[in-house]
C-alpha positions as CSV (number, residue, x, y, z in Angstrom):
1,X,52.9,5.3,-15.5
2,X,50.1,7.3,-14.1
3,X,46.7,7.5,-15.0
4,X,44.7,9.1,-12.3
5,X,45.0,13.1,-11.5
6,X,44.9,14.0,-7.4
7,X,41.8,13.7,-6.1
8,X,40.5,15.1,-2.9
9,X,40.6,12.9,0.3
10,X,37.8,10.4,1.2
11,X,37.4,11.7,4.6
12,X,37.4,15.6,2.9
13,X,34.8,14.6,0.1
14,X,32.5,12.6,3.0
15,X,32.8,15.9,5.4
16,X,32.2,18.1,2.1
17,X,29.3,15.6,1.3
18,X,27.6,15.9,4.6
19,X,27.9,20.0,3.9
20,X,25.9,19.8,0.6
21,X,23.7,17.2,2.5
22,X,22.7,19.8,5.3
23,X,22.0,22.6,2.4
24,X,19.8,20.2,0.4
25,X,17.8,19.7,3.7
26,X,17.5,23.3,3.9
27,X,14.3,23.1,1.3
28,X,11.1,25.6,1.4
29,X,9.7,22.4,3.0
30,X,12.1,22.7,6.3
31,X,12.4,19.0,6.7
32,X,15.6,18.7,8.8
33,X,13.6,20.9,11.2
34,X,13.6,18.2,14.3
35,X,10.1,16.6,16.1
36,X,7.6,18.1,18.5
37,X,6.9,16.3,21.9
38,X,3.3,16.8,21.1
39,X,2.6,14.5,18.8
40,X,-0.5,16.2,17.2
41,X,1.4,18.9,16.1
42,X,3.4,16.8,14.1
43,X,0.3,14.9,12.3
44,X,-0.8,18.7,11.4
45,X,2.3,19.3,9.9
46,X,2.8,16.4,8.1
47,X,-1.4,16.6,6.7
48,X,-0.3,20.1,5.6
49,X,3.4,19.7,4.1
50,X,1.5,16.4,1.8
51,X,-2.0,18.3,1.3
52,X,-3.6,15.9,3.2
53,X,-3.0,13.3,0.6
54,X,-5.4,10.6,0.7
55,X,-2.8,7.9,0.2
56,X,-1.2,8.7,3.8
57,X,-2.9,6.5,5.9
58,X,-2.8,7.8,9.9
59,X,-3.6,5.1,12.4
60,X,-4.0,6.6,16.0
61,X,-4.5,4.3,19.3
62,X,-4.2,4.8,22.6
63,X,-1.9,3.2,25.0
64,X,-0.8,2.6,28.7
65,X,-3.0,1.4,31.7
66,X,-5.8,4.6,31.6
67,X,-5.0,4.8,27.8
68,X,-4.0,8.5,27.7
69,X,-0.7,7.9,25.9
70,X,-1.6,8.5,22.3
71,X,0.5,6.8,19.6
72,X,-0.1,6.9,15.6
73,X,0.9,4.5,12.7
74,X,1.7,6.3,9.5
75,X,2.6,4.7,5.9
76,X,1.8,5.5,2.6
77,X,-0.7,3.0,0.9
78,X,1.1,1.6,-2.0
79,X,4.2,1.2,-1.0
80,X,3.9,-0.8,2.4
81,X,2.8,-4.4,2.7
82,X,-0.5,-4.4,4.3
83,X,-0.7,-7.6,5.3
84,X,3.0,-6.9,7.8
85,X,1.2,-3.7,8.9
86,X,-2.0,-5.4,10.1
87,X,-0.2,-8.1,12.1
88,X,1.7,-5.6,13.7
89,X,-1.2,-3.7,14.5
90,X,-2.8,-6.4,15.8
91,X,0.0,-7.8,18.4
92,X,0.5,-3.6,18.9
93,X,-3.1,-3.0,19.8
94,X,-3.2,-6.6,22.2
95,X,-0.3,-5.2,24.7
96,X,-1.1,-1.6,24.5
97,X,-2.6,-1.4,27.6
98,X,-0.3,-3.6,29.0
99,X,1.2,-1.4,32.3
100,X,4.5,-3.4,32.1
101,X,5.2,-2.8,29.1
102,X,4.0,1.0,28.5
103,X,4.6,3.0,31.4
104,X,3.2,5.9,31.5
105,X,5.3,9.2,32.5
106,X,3.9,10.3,35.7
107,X,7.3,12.4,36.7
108,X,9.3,9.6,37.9
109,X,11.6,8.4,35.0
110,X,10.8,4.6,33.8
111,X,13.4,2.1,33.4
112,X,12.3,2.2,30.0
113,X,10.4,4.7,27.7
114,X,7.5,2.9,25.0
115,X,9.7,4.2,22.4
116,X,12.1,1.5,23.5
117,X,9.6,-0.6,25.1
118,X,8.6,-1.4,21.4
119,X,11.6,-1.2,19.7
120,X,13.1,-4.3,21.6
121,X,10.3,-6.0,22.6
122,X,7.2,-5.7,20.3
123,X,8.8,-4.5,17.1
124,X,9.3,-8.3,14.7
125,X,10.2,-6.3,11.8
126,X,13.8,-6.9,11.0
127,X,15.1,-3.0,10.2
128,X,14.3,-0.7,13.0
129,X,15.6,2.7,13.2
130,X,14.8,6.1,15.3
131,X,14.0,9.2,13.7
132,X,14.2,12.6,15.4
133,X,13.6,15.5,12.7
134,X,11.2,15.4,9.4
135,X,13.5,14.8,7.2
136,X,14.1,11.6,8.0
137,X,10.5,10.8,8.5
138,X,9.4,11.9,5.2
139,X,12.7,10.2,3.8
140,X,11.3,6.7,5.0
141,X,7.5,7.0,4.8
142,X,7.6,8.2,1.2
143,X,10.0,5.0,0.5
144,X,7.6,2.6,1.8
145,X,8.2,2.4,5.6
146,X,6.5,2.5,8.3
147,X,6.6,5.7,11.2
148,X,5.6,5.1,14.7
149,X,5.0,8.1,16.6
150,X,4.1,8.3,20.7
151,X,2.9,11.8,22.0
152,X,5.2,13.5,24.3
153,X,8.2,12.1,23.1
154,X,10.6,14.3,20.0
155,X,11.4,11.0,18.5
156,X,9.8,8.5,16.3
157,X,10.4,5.2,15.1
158,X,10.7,3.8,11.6
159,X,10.3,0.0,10.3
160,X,11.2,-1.5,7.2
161,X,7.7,-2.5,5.4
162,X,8.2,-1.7,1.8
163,X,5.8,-4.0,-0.3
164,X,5.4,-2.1,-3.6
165,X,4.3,-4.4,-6.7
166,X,7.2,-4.8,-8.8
167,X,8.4,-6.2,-12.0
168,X,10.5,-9.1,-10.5
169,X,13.4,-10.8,-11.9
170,X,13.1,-11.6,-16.0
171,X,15.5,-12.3,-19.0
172,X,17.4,-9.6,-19.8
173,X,15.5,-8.3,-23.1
174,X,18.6,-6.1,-24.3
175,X,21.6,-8.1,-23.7
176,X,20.7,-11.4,-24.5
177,X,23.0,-14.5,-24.5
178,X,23.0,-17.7,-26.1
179,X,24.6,-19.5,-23.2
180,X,24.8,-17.7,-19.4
181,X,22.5,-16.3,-16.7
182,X,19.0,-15.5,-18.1
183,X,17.8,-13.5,-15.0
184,X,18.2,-9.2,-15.3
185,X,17.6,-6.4,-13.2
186,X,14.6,-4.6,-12.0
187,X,13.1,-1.4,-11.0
188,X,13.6,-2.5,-7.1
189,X,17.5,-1.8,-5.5
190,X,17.2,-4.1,-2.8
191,X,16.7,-7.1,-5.8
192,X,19.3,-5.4,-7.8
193,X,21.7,-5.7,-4.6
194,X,20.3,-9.2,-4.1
195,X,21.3,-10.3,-7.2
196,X,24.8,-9.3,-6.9
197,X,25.7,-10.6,-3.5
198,X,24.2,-14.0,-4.6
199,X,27.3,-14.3,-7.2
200,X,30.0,-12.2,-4.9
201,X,29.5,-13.9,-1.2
202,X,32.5,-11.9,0.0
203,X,32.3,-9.5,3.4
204,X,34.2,-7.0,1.4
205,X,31.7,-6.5,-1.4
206,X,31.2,-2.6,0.2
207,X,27.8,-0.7,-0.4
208,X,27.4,2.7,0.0
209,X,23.8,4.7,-0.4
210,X,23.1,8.0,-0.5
211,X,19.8,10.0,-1.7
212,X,19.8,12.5,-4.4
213,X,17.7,15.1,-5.6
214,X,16.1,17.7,-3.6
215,X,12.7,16.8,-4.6
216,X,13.0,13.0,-5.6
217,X,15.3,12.0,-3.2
218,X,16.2,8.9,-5.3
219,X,18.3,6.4,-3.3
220,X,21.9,5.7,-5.1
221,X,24.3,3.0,-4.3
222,X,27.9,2.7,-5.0
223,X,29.0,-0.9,-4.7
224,X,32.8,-2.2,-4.9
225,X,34.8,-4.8,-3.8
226,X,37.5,-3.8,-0.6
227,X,40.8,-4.4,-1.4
228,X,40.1,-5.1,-5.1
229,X,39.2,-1.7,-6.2
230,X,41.6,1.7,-6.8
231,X,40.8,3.9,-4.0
232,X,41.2,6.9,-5.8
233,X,38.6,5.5,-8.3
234,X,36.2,5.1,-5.3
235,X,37.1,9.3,-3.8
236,X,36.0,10.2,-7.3
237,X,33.0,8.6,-8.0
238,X,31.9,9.5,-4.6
239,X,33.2,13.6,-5.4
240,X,31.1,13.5,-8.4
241,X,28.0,12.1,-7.2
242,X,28.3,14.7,-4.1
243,X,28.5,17.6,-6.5
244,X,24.9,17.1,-7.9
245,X,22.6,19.9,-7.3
246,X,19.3,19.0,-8.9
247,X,15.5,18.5,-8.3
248,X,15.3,15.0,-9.5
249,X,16.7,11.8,-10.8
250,X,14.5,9.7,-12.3
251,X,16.8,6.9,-14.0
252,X,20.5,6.2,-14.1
253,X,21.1,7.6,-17.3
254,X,20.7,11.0,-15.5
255,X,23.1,10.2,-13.3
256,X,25.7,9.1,-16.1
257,X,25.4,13.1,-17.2
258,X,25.2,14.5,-14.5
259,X,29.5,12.6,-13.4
260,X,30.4,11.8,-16.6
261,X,33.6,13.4,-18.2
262,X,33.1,16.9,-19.5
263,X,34.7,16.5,-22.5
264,X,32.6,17.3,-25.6
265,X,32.2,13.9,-26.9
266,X,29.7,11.7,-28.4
267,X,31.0,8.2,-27.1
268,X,29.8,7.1,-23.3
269,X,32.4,7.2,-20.8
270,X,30.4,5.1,-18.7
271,X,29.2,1.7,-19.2
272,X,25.7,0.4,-18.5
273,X,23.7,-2.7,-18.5
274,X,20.9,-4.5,-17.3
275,X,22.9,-8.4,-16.5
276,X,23.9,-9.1,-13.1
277,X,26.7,-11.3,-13.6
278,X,28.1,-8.3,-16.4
279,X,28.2,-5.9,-12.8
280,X,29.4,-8.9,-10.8
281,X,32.7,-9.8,-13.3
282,X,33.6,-6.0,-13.7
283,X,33.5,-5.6,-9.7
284,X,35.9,-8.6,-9.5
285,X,38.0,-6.8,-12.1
286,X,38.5,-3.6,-9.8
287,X,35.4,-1.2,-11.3
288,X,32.5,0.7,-8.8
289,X,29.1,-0.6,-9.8
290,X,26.6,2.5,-9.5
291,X,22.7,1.5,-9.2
292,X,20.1,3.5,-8.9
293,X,16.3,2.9,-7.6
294,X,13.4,2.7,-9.8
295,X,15.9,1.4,-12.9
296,X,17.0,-1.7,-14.3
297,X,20.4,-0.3,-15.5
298,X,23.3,-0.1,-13.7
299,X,26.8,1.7,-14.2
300,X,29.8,0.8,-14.4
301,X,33.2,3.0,-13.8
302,X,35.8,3.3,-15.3
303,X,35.5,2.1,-18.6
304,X,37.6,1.9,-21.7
305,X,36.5,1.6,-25.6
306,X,37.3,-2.0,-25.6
307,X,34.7,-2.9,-23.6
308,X,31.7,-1.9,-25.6
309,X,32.6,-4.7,-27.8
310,X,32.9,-7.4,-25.3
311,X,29.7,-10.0,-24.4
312,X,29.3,-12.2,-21.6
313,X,28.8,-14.6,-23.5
314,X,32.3,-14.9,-24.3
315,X,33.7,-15.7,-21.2
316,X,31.2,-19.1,-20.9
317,X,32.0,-20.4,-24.0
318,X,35.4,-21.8,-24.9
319,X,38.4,-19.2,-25.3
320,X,38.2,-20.3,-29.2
321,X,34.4,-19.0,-29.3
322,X,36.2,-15.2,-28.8
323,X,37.8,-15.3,-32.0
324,X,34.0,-14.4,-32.7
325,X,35.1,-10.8,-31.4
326,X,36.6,-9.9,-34.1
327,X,33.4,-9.7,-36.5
328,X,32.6,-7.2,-33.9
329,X,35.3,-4.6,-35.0
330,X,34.7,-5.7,-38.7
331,X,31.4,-4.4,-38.0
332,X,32.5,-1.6,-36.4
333,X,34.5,-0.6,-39.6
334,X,31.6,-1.1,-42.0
335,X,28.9,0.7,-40.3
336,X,31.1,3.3,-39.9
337,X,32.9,4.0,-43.5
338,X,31.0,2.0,-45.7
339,X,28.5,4.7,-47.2
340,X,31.0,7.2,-47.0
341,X,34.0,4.8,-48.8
342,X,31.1,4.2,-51.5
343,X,30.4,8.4,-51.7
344,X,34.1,8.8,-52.1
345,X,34.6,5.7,-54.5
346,X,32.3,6.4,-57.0
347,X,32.2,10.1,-57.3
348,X,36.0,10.6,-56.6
349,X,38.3,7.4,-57.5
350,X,36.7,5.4,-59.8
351,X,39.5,4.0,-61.0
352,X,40.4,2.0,-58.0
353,X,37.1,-0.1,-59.1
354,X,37.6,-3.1,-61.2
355,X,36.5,-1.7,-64.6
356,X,33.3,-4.6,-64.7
357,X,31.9,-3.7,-61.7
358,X,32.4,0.3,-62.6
359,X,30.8,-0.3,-65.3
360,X,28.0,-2.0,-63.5
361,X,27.5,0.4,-61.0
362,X,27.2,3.3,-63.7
363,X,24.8,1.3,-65.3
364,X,22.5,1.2,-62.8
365,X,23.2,5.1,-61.8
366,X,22.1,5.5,-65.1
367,X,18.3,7.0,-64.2
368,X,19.1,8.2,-61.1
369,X,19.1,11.7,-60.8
370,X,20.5,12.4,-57.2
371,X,24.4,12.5,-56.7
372,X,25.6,9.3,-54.9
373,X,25.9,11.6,-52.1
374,X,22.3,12.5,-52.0
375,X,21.7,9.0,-52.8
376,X,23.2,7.5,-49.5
377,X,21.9,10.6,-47.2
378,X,18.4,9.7,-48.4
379,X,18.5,6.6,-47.6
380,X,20.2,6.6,-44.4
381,X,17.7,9.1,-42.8
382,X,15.0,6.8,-44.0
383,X,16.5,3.9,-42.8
384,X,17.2,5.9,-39.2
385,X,13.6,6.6,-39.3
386,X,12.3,3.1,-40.1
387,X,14.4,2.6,-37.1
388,X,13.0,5.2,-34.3
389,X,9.5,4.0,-35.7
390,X,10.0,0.3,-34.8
391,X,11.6,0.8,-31.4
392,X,8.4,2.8,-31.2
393,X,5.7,0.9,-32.4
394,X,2.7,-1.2,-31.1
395,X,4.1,-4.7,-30.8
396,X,0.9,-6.3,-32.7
397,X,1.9,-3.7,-36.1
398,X,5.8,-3.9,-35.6
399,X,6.6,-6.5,-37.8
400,X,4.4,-5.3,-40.4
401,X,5.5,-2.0,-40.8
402,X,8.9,-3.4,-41.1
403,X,7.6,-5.5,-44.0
404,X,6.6,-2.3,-45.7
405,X,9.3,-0.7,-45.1
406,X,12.4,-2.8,-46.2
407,X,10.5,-4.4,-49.3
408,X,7.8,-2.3,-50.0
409,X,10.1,1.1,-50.2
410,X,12.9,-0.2,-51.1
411,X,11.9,-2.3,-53.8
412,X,9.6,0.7,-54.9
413,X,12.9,3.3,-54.6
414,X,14.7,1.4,-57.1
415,X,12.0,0.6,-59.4
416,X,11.4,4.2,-59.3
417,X,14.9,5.4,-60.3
418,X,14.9,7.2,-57.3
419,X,18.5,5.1,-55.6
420,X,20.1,2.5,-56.9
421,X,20.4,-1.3,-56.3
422,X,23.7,-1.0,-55.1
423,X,23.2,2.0,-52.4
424,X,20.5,-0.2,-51.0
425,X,23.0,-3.3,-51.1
426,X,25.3,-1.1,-49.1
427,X,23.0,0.8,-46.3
428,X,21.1,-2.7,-45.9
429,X,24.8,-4.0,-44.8
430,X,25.6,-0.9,-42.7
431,X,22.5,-1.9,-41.0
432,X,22.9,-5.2,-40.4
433,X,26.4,-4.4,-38.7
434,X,25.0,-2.3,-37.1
435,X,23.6,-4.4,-34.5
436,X,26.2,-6.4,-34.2
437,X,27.7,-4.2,-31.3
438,X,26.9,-5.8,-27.5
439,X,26.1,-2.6,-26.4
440,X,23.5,-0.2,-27.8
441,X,25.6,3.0,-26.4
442,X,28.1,2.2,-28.6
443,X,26.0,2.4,-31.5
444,X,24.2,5.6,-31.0
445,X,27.7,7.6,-31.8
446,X,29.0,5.2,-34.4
447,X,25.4,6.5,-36.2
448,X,26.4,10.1,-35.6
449,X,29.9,10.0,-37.1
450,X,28.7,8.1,-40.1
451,X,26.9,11.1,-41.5
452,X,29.9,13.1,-40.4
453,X,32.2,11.1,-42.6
454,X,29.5,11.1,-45.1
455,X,30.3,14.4,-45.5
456,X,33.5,14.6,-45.5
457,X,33.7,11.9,-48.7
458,X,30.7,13.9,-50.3
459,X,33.5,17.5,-50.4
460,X,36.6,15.5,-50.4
461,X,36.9,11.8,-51.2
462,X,39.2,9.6,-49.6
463,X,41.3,12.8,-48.4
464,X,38.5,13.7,-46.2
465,X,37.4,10.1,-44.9
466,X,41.4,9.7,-43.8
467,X,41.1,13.3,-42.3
468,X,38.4,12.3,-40.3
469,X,39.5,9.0,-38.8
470,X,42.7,11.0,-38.2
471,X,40.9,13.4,-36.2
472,X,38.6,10.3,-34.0
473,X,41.4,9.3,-33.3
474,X,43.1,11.5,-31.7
475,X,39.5,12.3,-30.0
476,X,39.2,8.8,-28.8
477,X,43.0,8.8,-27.7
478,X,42.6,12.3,-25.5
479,X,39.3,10.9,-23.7
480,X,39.7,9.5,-19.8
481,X,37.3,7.6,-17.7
482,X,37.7,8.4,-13.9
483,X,40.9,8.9,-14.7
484,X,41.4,5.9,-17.4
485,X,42.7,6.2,-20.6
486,X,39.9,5.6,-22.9
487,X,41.6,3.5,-25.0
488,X,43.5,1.4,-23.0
489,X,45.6,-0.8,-23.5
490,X,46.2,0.4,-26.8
491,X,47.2,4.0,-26.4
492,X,48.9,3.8,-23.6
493,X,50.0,0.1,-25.3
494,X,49.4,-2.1,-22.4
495,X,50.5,-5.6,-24.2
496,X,49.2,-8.0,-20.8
497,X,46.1,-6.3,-21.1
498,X,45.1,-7.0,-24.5
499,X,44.8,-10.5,-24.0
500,X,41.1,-9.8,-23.3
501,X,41.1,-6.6,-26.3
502,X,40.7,-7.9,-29.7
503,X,40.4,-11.4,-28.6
504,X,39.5,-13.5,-25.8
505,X,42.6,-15.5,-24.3
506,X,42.0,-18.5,-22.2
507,X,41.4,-18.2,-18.6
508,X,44.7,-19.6,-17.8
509,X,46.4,-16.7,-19.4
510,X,44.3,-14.1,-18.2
511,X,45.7,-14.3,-14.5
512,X,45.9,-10.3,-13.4
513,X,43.7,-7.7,-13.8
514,X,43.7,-5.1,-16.2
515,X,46.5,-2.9,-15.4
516,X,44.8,0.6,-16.0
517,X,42.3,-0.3,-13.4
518,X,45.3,-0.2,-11.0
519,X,44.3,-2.2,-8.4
520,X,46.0,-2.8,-5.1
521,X,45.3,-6.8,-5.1
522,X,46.2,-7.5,-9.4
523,X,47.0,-11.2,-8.8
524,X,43.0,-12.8,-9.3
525,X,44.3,-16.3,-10.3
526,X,47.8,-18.3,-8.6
527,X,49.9,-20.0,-10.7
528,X,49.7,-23.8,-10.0
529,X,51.5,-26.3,-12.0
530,X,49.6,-28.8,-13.6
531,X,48.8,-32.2,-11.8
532,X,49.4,-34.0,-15.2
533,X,52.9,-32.7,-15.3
534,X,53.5,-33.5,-12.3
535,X,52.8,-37.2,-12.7
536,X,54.7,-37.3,-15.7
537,X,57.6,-35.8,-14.1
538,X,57.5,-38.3,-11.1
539,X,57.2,-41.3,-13.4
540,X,60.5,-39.9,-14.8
541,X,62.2,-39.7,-11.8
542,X,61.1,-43.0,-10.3
């Protein structure tokens, strides 16, 4: 069985990557054009290219015996740590007229230049790299480094002194647990990174970085395990991140358009979340982890349907706590055809109603004077807007707007004759199942469909509800993910994979990975016989 189409070779997509790379640098800006020597010609053209901004800060000293070696200091205020700049300034500005260590050029070539004079013997900072061209130099002094320039020489040096104010590490606010980690991502990469390699302490846990968008230059980061993970998975993601031609990313979910498959579909393709250990368990299982700076989400690739419904809370309780999965699909089910089954019901087929609760239902239709159809499209779209307005709201009036509206409108709808008790009994469940689902991506197109099925019961009963699961189906069944099967293992029926589906097996069982990943390495836990047995069988013998 295969699941993943040809995809171009990694060395091709790299060398074709390093193409685009060389045309973004091409910008109106001309930043890959390479340094001066003269070292005031650069400060003019880096005042001019940032309008003089008043948050670049230029430091210029002089150094060498006579002091007629200039050198200048540049970093953006806000996003270096002041307090690492100053010392360095102050152990810089102590040997810069130190002869042995800055030589000055007086024709006869110096066994070393200052450029390298600082690098490995002044510089403390632990990243250190040399720049030769503006692109790199507005690359790192925009993220938060530090440049060192020296007059007559084309090349510059940059040190690692990011120090923004961040967020830090907090509970994850979406995906909550019960049991398990507390501690979520932030806005800073290196953290994010941090907080992976502290749960996967293995040399092959790869990273790759690369900067996207023309204006933003937003740093993204594909991380995967070596030896764990499908190559081909790896040549595509990096393909599709290499294709993007745009001004500016600003959050992963840009990203996750921007690769995704371009299938017209409503359901995500990609997985997100904002739980370290979620990113470390799916790297173990074979996926590519995408993170992006300045967000707390992170992608995952591939990923199939199954996984939306799937906590991580399930794996650290006891297998038997994953029968709990279930009500998750139940859910599913219920927020998805339980207006329309009640549209179709009790316009279409009342007869398949027990003939007391018919006859209770009618009575209480009795006064209203919308269809049951209007009926349940009224109250959905208030509901959905009760909704958008409490993700929205002030924290301090939150709660009491939705006081007013769940009792207040609700009760005063009925009273009204304008629904009926039991169309308010039946959106206030779709609601609550709603938010059953793990993950909130999953539940943005479950909420689309359900009007779409809505619809279909309001023209053609039960004949249209069956039409339409027919045709999700088959929608959900033609979908891929990097080459996945979206609905793996069931369509292709994968029956070792589904011990992690529907329900949660015990760990003992689960002993390979999933088989659509199609990993080289699908053995993650040996068979060993157990010691008990073992004891027993020697008492036997003996």
């Amino acid at each position: 069985m295969r699941f993943f189409k040809s995809t171009r070779a990694g060395g091709a997509g790299r060398s074709a990557a390093g193409k685009r790379e060389a045309n973004r640098a091409g910008s109106p800006l001309q930043e890959a054009e390479p340094l001066s020597p003269d070292m005031e010609l650069n400060l003019a053209k880096i005042r001019a290219t940032t309008g003089n901004s008043p948050d670049l800060i230029i430091r210029t000293i002089r150094i060498g015996a006579s002091g007629t070696t200039k050198a200048a200091v540049l970093h953006t205020d806000g996003l270096t740590d002041k307090e690492i700049i100053t010392r360095f300034l102050e152990s810089f500005m102590l040997h810069a007229r130190d002869p042995a260590l800055f030589r000055e050029l007086n024709g006869a070539e110096s066994p070393w230049s200052p450029l390298q004079m600082l690098e490995d013997f002044t510089l403390t900072l632990s990243s250190v790299t040399e720049i030769d061209n503006f692109q790199a130099l507005y690359d790192n002094l925009l993220s938060g480094n530090m440049i060192i320039l020296i007059d007559g020489f084309g090349k510059g040096l940059s040190a690692d002194t990011k120090g923004w104010e961040d967020r830090g590490v907090q509970e994850a606010s979406v995906q909550s647990v019960v049991r398990g980690p507390r501690e979520s991502f932030s806005e800073n990469l290196a953290t994010n990174i941090a907080l992976i390699r502290r749960r996967i302490k293995d040399p092959k846990l790869w990273i790759e970085s690369r900067a996207i968008g023309r204006v933003t230059r937003t740093k993204v980061t594909l991380m995967y395990i070596k030896g764990i993970v499908n190559e081909n998975t790896v040549a595509e993601v990096r393909s599709r991140l290499d294709r993007i031609e745009i001004d500016g990313i600003f959050e992963s979910g840009n990203i996750e358009e921007l690769i995704q498959e371009k299938t017209f579909t409503p359901f995500p393709t990609i997985y997100n979340t904002e739980r370290p250990d979620s990113v470390a368990a799916n790297l173990m299982e074979g996926r590519v982890a995408i993170l992006v700076d300045g967000t707390p989400v992170v992608l995952i690739v591939p990923v199939v349907f199954a996984q939306f419904f799937q906590s991580p809370e399930d794996y650290y309780h006891r297998s038997d706590y994953g029968v709990i999965r279930i009500l998750r699909y139940i859910s599913l089910v219920i927020t998805l055809l339980a207006p329309a089954l009640f549209i179709s019901i009790t316009t279409f087929h009342q007869e398949m109603l027990p003939t007391t609760l018919m006859t209770s239902i009618a009575m209480q239709r009795e006064k209203v004077p919308f269809p049951a159809a209007i009926e349940a499209f009224l109250m959905e779209f208030t509901f959905e807007l009760l909704r958008e307005a409490g993700i929205r709201m002030p924290r301090a009036i939150g709660p009491a707007i939705s006081i007013v509206g769940a009792l207040v409108l609700g009760e005063a709808s009925v009273r009204a004759g304008l629904v009926s008790p039991a169309m308010v009994i039946v959106v206030s469940i779709t609601a609550i199942a709603s938010f059953v689902f793990p993950s909130f991506a999953m539940s943005i197109p479950i909420r689309i469909l359900r009007f779409a099925l809505m619809g279909l019961s309001a023209f053609f009963g039960l004949f249209g509800v069956f039409i339409g699961l027919i045709a999700l189906n088959l929608h959900l069944c033609s979908l891929r993910s990097f080459g996945v099967p979206y609905m793996a293992p069931f369509a292709p029926n994968i029956p070792s994979d589904r011990k992690d589906a529907i329900f949660r097996f015990p760990l003992t069982a689960m002993r390979t990975r999933p088989v659509f990943i199609q990993s080289p390495n699908p053995v993650r836990q040996n068979t060993h016989s157990d010691p008990d047995s073992d004891h027993r069988r020697e008492g036997r013998e003996s």
